[in-house]
C-alpha positions in Angstrom: 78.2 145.2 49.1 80.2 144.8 46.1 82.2 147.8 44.8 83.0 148.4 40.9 86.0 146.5 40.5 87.4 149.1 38.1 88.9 151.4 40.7 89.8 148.9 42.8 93.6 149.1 41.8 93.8 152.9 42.3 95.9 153.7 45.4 94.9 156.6 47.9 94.9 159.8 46.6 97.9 161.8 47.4 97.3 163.5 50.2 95.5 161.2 52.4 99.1 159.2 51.9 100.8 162.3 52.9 98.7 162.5 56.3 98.9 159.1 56.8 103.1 159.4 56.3 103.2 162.4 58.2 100.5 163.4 60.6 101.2 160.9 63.7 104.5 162.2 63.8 105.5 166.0 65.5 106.5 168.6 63.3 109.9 169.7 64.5 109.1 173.2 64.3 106.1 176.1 63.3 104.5 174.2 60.1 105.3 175.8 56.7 103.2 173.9 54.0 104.4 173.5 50.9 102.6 170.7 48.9 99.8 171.7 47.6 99.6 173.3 44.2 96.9 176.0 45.8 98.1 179.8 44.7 98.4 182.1 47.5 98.7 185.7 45.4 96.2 188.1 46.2 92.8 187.6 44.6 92.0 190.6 41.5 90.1 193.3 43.3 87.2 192.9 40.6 86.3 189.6 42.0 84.6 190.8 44.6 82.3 194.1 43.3 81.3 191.7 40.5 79.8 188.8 43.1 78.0 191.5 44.9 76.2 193.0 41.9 75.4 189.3 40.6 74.3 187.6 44.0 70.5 187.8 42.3 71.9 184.9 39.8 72.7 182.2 42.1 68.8 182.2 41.9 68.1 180.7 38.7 69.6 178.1 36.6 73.3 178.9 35.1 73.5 177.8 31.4 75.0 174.7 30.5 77.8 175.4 28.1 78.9 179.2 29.3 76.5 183.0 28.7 77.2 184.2 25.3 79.5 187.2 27.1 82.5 184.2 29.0 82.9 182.5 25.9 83.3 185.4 23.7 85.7 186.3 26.9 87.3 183.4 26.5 87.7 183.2 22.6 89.2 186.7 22.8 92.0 185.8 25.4 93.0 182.6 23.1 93.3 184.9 20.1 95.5 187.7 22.5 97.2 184.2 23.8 97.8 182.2 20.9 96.8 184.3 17.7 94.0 182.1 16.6 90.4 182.2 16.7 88.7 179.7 18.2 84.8 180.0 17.5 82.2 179.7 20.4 80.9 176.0 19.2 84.1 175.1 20.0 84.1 176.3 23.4 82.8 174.5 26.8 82.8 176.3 30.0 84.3 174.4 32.9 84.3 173.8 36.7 88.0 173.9 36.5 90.2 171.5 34.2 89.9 168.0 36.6 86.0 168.1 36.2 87.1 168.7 32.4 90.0 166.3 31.6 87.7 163.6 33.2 84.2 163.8 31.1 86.1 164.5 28.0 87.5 161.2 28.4 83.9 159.7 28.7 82.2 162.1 26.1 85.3 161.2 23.1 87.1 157.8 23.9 85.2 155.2 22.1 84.8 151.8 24.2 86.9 149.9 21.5 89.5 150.4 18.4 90.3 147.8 16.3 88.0 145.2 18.0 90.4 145.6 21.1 90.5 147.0 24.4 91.3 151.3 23.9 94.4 152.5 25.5 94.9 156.2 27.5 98.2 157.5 27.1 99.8 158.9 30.3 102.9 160.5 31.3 104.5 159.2 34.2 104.5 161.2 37.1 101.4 162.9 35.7 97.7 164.6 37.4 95.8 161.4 38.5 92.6 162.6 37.4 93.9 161.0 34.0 94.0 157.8 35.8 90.0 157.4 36.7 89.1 159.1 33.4 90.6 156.4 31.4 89.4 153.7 33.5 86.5 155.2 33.7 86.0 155.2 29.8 87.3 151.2 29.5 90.4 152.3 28.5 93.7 150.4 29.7 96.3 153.1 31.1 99.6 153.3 29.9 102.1 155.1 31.9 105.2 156.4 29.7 107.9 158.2 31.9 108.5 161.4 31.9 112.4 161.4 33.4 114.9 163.5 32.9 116.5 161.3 30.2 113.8 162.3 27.8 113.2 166.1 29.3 110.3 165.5 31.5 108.4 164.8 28.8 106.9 161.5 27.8 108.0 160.1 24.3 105.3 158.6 22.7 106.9 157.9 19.3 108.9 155.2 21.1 106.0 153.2 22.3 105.3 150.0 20.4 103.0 150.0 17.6 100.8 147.8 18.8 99.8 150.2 21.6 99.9 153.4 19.6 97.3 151.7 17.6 95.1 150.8 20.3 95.5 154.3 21.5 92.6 156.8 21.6 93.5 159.6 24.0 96.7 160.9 25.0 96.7 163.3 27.9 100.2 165.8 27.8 100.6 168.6 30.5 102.8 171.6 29.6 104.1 173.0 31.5 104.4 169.9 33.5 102.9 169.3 36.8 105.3 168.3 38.7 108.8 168.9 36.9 107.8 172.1 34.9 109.3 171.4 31.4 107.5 172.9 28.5 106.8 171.5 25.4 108.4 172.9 22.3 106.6 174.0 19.2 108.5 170.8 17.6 107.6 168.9 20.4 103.3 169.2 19.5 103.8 168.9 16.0 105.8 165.7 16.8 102.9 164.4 18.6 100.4 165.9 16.6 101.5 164.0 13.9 101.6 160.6 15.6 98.2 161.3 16.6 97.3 161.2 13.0 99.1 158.6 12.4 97.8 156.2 14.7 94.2 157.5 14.9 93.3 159.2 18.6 93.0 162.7 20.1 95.0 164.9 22.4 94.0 166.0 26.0 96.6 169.0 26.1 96.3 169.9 30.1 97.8 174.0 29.8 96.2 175.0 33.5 100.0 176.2 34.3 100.3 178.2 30.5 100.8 181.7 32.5 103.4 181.0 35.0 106.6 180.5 33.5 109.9 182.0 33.9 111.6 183.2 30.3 109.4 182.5 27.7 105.3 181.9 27.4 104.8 178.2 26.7 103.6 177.5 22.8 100.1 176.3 23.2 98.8 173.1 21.2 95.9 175.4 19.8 98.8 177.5 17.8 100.7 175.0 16.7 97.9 173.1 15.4 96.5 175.9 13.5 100.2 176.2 11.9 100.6 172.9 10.6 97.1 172.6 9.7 95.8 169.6 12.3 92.3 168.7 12.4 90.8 170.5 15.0 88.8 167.3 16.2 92.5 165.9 17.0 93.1 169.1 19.6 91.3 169.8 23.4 93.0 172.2 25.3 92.5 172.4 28.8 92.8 175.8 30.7 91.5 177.3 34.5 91.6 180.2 35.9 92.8 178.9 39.1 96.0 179.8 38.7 96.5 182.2 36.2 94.0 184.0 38.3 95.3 183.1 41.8 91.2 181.9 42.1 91.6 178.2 43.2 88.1 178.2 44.6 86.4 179.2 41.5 86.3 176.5 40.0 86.0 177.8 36.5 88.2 176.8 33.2 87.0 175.7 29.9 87.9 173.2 27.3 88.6 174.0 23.4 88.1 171.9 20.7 87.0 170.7 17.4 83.2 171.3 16.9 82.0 167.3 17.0 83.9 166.8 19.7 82.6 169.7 22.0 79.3 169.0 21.1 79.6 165.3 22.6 81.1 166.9 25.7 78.2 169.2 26.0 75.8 166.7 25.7 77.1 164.7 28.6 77.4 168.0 30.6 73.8 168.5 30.0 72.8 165.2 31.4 75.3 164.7 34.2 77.4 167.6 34.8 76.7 170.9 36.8 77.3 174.4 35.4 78.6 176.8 37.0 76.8 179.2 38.6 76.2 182.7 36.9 77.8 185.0 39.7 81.0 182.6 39.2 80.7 183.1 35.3 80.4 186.7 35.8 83.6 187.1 37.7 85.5 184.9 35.0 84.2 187.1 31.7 86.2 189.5 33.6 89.3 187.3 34.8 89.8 186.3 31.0 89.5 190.2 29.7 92.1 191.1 32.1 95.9 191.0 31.6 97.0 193.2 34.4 96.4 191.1 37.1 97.7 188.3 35.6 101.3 190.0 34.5 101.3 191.0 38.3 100.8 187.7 39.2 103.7 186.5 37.3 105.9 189.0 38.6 105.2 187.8 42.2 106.4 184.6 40.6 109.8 185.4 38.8 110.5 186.8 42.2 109.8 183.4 43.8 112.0 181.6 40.9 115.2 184.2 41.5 115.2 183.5 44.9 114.5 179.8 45.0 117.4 179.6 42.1 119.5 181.3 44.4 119.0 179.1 47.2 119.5 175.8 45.6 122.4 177.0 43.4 125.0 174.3 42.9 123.1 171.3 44.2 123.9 168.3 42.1 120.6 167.6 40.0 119.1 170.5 40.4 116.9 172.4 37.5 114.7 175.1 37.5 111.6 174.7 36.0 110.4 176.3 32.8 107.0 177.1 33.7 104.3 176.2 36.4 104.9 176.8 40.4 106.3 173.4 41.6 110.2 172.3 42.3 111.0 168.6 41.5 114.0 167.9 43.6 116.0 165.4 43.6 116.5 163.0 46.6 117.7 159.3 47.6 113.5 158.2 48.1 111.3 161.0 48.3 108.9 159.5 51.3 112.1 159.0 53.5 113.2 162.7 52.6 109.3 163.8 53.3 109.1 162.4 56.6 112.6 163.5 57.2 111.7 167.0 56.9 108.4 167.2 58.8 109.9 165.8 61.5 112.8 168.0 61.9 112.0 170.9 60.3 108.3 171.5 59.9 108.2 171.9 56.4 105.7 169.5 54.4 106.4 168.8 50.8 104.9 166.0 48.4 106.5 162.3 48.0 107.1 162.5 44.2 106.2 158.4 44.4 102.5 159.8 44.8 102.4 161.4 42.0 103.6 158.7 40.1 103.0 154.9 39.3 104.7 151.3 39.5 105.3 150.7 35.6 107.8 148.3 34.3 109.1 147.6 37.8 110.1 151.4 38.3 108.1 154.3 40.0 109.8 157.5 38.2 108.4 160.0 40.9 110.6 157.6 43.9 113.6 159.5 43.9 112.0 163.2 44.2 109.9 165.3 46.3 107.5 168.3 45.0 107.8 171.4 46.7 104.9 174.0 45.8 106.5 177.8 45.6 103.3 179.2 46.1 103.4 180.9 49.7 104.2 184.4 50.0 107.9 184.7 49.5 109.4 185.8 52.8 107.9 182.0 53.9 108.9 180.3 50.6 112.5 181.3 51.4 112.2 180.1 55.4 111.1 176.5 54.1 113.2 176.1 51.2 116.3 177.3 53.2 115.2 175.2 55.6 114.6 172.0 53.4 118.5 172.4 51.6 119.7 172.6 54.9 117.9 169.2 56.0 118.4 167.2 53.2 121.6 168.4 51.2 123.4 170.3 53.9 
């Protein structure tokens, strides 16, 4: 049997590497896991209550694009967030952003520009979902790093012309999953301006907007609104998996311009799945609520204090601005990985897998991800116990 030949370049998926790296070998001591990006803060107490009184709905048919009552939820938390309004025909409810950040790509990037093959634009080490969406959608991916030299942050201005022309979707995460920068206010109007320039849309992935440590991230929706973008230009991505510590959810949504969240809406309505109305229920109240979610950061700026403290003075070392993840620096991350497990019991990410082969360098080689989201006594046992390992 044949098999489509479009994903036949695409490498394992993260962590089936990481078992295959790790998992024959012993841990050297009690397992602390700190890889994947899966919040570990207590659940708000209204999740609960709210499923019980709503159990009924998971006997009829959720609506496709969100109940009337989450998207006015949601429209009032981006005007409390951002200070714009953001109408409800603008709106699509989501099972979380990767379900998202995929089908937009098939609903918006047209098969073609200029008579040639589309390009996706992707920062390099990025979220791989962006990966199968633009294959998916006939697009040709082009990974732009995202190193330290330039902030984290890919710069797009610098790519030829000839691709920026070609280009139809650009996918940006801030803050950044794995290094944590945040993009300025100068930063989206630079690249919302070369998006008008050249002709394509921007897949702005915020699912990390409410953890940060001194300042909220600026949002794409605000800045666009201030320098008067077109709308159609702008999707912003957001979840409530970790602003909400509910991971298991699997609720977000997407805003946009109105064309383009129709188109979105329509594919959803042929191929997607809504989700149900017990899970809608709970997230009408997740995006009303601001209490647990300041909580929630405090639990964090906690984790941040002590993990600064911890690696204070190692060469190369940065704290992130925002998000939950460390990206340390190391001679090659797999060797450091394996390193660790074995001697230590800690399990972090290879920054390689995160990452991809692109003119002859893999930007994510020399690092390792490290995921601050256990409960902090244990954070501090496996970071303490990584610095020891690998820069003691």
């Amino acid at each position: 049997m044949a098999f489509p030949e479009r994903f036949s370049n695409l490498p394992d998926y993260a962590f089936p590497r990481l078992r295959k790296l790790l998992d024959s070998h012993a841990p050297g001591a009690d397992p602390i896991a700190m890889t994947i990006g899966e919040p570990r803060h207590p659940m708000p107490d209204f999740v609960a209550p709210i499923l019980a009184a709503s159990v009924a709905e998971f006997g009829v048919y959720p609506p496709n694009d969100g109940t009337p009552d989450l998207l006015a939820a949601i429209s009032g938390w981006i005007t409390r967030r951002y200070g714009v309004t953001v109408s409800q025909d603008r709106l699509m409810v989501l099972n979380g952003t990767r379900e998202g950040l995929f089908n937009a790509a098939v609903a918006i990037a047209p098969e073609e520009k200029r008579s040639k093959k589309p390009v996706v634009l992707i920062p390099n080490p990025f979220y791989q979902v962006y990966t199968v969406a633009a294959v998916t959608a006939g697009a040709e991916p082009v990974y732009v790093p995202a190193t330290a030299s330039s902030g984290h942050l890919p710069d797009y201005a610098s790519l030829p012309t000839e691709i920026l022309d070609r280009t139809t979707v650009a996918y940006l995460c801030s803050p950044a999953n794995p290094q944590g920068a945040v993009a300025s206010r100068a930063y989206w109007a630079e690249l919302l301006a070369l998006a008008e320039k050249h002709d394509f849309v921007i897949f702005a992935d915020e699912c990390y907007c409410e953890i940060w440590r001194n300042a909220p991230p600026p949002g794409i929706l605000d800045v666009a609104a201030d320098v008067g973008a077109d709308p159609e230009r702008v999707f912003s991505f957001h979840s409530l998996s970790k602003r909400s510590n509910l991971p298991g959810l699997r609720s977000g949504f997407v805003a946009g311009g109105v064309k383009g969240i129709a188109q979105i809406r329509k594919l959803r309505a042929f191929a997607g799945a809504p989700v149900p109305l017990p899970l809608q229920r709970v997230s009408e109240a997740a995006w009303r609520d601001e209490a647990h979610v300041i909580a929630n950061q405090a639990l964090y700026h906690e984790k941040f204090i002590a993990a600064e403290a911890i690696f204070s003075g190692l060469q190369g070392f940065a704290m992130p601005e925002g998000g939950f993840f460390l990206w340390l620096p190391v001679e090659d991350g797999e060797a450091a990985a394996l390193k660790l497990w074995r001697s230590t019991g800690v399990r972090v990410l290879p920054g390689a897998y995160l990452s991809r082969d692109a003119m002859g360098v893999n930007p994510g080689s020399n690092y390792i991800r490290v995921a601050l989201v256990a409960p902090k006594e244990e954070m501090q046992q496996g970071l303490i116990k990584l610095r020891d390992c690998l820069y003691g």
